[in-house]
N, CA, C and O atoms as a MOPAC input file, in Angstrom:
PM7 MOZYME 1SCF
protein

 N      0.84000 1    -1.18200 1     0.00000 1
 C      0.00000 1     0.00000 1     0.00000 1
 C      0.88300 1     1.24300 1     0.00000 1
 O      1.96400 1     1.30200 1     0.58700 1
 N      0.19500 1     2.48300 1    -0.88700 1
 C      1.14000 1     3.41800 1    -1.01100 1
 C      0.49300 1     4.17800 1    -0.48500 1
 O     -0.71100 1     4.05800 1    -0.71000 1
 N      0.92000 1     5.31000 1     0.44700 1
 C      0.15900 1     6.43700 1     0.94400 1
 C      0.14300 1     7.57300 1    -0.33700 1
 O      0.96700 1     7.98700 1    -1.15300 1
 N     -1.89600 1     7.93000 1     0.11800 1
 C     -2.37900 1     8.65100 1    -1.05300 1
 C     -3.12700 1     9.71300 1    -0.59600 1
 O     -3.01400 1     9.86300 1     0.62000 1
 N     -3.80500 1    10.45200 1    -1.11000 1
 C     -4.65300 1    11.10400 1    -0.82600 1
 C     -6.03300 1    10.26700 1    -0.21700 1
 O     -6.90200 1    10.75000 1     0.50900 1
 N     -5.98200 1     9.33300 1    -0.56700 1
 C     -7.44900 1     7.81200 1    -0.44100 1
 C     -6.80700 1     7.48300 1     0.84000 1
 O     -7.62800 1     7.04200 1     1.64500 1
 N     -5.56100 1     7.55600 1     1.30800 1
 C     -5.04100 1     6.76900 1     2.36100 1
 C     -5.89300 1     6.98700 1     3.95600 1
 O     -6.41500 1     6.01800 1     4.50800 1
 N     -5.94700 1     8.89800 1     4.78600 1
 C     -6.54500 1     8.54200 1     5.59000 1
 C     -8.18000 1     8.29900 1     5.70200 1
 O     -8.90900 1     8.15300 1     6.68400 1
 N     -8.44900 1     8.31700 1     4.26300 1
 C    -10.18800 1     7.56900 1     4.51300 1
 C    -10.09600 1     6.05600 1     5.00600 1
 O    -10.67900 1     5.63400 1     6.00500 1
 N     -9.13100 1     5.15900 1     4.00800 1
 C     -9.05200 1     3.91600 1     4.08000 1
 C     -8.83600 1     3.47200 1     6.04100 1
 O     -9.47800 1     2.79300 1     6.84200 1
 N     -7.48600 1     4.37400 1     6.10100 1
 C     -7.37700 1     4.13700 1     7.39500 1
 C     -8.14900 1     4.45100 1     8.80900 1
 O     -8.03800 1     3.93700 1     9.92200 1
 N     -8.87500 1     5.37900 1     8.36600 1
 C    -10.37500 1     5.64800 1     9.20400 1
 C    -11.28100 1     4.54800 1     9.29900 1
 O    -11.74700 1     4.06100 1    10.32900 1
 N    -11.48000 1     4.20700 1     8.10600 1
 C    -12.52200 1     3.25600 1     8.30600 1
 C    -11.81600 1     2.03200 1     8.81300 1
 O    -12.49100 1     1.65100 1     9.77000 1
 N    -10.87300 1     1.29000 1     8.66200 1
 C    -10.20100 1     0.30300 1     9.23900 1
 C    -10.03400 1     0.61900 1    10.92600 1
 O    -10.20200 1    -0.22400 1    11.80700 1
 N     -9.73400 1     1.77700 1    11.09600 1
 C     -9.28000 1     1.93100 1    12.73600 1
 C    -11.11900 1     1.91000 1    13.34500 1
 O    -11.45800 1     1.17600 1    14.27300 1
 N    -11.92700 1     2.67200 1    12.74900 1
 C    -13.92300 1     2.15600 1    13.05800 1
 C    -14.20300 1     0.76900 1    13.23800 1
 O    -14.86200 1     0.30900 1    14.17100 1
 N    -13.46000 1    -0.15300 1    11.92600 1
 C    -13.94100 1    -1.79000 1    12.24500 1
 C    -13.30900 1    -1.85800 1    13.66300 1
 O    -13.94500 1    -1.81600 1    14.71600 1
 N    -11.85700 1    -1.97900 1    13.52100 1
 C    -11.02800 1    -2.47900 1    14.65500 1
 C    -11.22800 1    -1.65300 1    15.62600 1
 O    -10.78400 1    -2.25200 1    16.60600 1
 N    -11.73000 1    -0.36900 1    16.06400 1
 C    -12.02700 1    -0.20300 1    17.24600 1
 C    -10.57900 1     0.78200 1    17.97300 1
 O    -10.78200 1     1.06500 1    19.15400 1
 N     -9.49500 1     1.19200 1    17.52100 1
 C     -8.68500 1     1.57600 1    17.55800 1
 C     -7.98800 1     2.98300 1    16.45500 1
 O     -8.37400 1     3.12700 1    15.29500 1
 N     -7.24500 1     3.62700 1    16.92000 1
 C     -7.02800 1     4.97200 1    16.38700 1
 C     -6.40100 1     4.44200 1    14.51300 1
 O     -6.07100 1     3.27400 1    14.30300 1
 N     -6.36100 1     5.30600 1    13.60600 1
 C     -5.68300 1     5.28200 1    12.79400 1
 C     -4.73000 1     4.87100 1    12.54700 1
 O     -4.26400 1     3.95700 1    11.86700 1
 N     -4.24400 1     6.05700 1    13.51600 1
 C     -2.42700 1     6.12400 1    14.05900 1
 C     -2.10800 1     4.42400 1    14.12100 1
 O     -1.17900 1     3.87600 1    13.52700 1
 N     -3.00500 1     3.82500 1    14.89300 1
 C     -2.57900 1     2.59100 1    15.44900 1
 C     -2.90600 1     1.56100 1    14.71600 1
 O     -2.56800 1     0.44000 1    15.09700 1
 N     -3.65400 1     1.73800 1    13.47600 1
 C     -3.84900 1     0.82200 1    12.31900 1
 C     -2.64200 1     0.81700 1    11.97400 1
 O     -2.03100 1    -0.23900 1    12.13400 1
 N     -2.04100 1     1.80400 1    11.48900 1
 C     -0.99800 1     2.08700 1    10.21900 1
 C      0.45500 1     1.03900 1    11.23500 1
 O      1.09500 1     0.03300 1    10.92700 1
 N      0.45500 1     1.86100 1    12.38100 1
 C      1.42700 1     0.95200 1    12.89300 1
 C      1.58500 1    -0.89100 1    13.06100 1
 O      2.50700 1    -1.67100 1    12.82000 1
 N      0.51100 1    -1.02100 1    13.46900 1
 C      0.23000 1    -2.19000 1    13.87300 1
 C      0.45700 1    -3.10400 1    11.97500 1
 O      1.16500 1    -4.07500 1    11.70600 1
 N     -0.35800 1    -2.36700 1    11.13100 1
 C     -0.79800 1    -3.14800 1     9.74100 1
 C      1.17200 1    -2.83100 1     9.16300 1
 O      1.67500 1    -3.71900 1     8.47400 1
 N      1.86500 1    -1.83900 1     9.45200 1
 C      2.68000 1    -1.38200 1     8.35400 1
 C      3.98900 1    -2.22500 1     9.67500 1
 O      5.10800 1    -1.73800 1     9.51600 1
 N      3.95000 1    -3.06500 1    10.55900 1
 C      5.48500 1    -2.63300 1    11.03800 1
 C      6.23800 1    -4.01200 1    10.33500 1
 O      5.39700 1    -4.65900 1     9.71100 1
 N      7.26600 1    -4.47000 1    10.29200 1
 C      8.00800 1    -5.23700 1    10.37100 1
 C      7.42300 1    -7.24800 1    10.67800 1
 O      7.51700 1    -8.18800 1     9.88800 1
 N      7.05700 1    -7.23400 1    11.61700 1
 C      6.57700 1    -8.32900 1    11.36000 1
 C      5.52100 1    -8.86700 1    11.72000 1
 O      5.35700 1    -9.77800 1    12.53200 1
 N      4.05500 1    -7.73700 1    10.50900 1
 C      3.22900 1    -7.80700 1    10.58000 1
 C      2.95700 1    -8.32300 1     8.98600 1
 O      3.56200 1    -7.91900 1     7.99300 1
 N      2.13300 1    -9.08800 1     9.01800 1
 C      1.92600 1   -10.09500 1     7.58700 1
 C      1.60200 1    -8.94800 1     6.27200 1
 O      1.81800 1    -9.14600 1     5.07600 1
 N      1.12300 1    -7.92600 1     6.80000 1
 C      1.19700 1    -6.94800 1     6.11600 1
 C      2.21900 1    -5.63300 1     5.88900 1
 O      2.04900 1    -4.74700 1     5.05100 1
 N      3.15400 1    -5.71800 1     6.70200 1
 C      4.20600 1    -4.92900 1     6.97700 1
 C      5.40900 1    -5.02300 1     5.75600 1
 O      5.32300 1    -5.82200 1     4.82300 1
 N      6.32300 1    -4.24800 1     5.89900 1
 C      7.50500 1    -4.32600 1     5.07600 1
 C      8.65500 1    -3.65400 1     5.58800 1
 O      8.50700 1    -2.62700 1     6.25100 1
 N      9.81900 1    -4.13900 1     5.34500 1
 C     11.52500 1    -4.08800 1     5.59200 1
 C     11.79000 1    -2.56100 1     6.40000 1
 O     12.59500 1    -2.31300 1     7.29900 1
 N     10.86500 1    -1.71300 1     5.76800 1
 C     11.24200 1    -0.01100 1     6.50100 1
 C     10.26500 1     0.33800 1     7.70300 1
 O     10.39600 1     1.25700 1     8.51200 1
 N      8.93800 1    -0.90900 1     7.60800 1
 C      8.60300 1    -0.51500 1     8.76900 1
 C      7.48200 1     0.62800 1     8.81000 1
 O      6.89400 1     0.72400 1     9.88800 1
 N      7.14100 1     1.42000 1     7.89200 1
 C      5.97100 1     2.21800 1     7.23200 1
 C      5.66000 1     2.16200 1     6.19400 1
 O      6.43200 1     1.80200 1     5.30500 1
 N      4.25600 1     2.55200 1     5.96100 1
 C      3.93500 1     3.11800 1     4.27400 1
 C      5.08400 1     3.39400 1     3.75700 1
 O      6.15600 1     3.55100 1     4.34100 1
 N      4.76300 1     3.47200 1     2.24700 1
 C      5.46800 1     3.59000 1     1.45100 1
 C      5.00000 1     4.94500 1     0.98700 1
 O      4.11900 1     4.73700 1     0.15300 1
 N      5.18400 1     6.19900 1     1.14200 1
 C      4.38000 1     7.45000 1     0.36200 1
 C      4.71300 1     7.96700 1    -0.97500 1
 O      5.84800 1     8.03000 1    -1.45000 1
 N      3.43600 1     8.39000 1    -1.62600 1
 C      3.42300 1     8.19000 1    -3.42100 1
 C      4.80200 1     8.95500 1    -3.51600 1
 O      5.67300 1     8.51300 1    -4.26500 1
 N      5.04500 1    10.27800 1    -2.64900 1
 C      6.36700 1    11.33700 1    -3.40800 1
 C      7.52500 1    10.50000 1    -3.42200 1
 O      8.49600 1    10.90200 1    -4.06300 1
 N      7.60300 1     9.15300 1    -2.68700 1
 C      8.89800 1     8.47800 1    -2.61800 1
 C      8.89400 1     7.30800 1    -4.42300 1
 O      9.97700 1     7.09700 1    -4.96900 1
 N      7.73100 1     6.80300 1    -4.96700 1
 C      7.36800 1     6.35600 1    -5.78200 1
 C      7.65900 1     7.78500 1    -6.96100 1
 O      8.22800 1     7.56100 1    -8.02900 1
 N      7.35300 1     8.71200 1    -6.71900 1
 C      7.67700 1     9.93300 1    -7.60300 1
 C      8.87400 1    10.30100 1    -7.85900 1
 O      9.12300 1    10.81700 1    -8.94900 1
 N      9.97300 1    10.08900 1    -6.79400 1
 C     11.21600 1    10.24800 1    -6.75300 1
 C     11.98600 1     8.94400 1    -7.96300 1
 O     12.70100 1     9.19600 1    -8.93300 1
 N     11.56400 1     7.67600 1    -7.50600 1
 C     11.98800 1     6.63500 1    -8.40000 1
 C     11.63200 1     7.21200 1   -10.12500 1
 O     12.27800 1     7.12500 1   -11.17000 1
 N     10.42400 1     7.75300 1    -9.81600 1
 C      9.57900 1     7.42100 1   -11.27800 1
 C     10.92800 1     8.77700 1   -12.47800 1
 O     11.40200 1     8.68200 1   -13.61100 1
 N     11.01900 1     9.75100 1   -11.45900 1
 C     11.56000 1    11.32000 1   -11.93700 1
 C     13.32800 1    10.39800 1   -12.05400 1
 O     13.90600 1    10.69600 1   -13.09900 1
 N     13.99600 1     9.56400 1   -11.28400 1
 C     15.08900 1     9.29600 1   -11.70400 1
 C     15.05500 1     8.04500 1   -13.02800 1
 O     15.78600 1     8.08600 1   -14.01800 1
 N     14.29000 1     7.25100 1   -12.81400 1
 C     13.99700 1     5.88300 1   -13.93500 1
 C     14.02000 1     6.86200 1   -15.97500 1
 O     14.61400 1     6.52600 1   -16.99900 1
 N     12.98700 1     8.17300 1   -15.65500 1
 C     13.03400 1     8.58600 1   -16.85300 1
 C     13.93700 1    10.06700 1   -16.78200 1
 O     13.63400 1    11.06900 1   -17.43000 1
 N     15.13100 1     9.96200 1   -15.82700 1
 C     16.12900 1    10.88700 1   -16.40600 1
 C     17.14400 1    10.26400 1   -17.07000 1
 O     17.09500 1     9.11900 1   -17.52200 1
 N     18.30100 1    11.21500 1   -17.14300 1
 C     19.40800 1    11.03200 1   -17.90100 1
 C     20.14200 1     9.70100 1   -17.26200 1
 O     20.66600 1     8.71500 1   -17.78000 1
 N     19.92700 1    10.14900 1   -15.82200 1
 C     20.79500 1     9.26700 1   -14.86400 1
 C     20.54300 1     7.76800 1   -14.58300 1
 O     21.14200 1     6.99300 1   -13.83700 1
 N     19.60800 1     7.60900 1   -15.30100 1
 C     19.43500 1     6.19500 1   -15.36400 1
 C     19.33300 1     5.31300 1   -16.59800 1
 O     18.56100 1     4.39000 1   -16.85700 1
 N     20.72400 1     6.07600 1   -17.55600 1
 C     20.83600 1     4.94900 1   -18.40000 1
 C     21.34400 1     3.59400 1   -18.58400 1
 O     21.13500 1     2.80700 1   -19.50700 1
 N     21.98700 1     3.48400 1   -17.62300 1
 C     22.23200 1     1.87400 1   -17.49200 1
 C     21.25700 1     0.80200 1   -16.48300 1
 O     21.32600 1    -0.21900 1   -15.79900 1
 N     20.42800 1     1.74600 1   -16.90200 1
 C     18.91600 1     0.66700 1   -16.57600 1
 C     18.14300 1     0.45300 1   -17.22400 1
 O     17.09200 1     1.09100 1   -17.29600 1
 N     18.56400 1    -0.88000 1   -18.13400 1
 C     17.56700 1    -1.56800 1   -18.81400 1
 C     17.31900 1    -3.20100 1   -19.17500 1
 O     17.99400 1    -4.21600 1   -19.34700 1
 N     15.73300 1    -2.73400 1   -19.17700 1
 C     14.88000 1    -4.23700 1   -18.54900 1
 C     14.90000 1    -4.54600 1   -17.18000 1
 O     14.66600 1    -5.72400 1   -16.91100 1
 N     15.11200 1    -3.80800 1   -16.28400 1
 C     15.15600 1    -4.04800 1   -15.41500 1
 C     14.11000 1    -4.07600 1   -14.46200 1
 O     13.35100 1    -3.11900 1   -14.61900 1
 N     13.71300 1    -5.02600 1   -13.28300 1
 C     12.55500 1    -4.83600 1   -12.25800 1
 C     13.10400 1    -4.07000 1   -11.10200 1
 O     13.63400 1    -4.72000 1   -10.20100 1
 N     13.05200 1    -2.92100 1   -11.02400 1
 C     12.27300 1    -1.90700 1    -9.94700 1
 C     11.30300 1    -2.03700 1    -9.55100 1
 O     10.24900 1    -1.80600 1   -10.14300 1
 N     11.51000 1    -2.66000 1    -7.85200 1
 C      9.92900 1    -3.15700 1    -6.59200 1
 C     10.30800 1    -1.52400 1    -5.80400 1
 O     11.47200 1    -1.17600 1    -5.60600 1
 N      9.45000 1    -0.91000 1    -5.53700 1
 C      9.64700 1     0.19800 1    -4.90200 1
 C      8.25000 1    -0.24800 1    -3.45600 1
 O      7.35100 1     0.57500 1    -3.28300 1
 N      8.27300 1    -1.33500 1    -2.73300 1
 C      7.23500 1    -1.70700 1    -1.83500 1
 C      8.10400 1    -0.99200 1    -0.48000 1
 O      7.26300 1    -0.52500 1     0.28700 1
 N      9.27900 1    -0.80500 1    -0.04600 1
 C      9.72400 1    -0.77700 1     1.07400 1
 C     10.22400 1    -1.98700 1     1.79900 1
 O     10.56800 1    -1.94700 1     2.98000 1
 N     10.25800 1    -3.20400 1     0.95900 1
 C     10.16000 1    -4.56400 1     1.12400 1
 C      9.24200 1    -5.35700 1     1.70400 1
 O      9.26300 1    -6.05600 1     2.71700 1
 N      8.45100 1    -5.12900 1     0.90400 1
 C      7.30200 1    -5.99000 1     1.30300 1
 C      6.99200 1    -6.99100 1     0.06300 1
 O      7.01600 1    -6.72200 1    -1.13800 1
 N      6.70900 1    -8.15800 1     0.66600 1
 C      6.85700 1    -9.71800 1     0.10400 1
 C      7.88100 1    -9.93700 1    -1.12400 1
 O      8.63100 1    -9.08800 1    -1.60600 1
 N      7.71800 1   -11.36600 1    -1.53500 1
 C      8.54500 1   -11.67700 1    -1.66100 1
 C      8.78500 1   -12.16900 1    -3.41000 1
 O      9.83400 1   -12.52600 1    -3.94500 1
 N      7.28500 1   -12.01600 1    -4.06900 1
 C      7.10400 1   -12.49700 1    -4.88800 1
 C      6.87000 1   -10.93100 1    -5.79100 1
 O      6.39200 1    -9.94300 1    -5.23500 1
 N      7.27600 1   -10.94300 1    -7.16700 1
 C      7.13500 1   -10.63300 1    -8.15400 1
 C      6.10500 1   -10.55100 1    -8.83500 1
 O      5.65000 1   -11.68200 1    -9.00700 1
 N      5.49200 1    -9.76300 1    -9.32400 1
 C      3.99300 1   -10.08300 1   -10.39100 1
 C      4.11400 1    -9.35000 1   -11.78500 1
 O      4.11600 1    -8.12100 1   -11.85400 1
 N      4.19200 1    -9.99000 1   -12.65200 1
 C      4.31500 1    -9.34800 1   -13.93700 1
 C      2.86400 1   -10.17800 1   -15.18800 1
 O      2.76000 1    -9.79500 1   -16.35300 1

């Protein structure tokens, strides 16, 4: 999951089911070794996905090609193409 503008609705309504703050969704759903979690331990936020996207189509990344770029924060383990 990437943090969006959609993000604190989603997480509102998740912290309403569960009964618990936002704040404490995101932690609990995003940490480390939570089945939903990944390697950094938070969301992943879109400007960090923007940063990849602004270097992938500059100059500076011409010796990247064909290549898979996962920009999850490390989260799982599998590939989907």
């Amino acid at each position: 999951m990437t943090r969006t503008e959609r993000t604190p609705r989603l997480l509102a309504a998740r912290a309403k089911e569960l009964g618990i703050s936002a704040e404490d969704v995101e932690k609990r759903d995003f940490a480390d070794d939570s089945p939903r979690g990944n390697a950094i331990g938070r969301m992943v936020d879109a400007s960090e996905i923007a940063y990849l996207t602004a270097f992938l189509t500059s100059d500076k990344a011409w010796a990247v090609t064909g290549e898979l770029v996962v920009a999850t924060g490390g989260a799982g383990r599998s590939v989907y193409y």
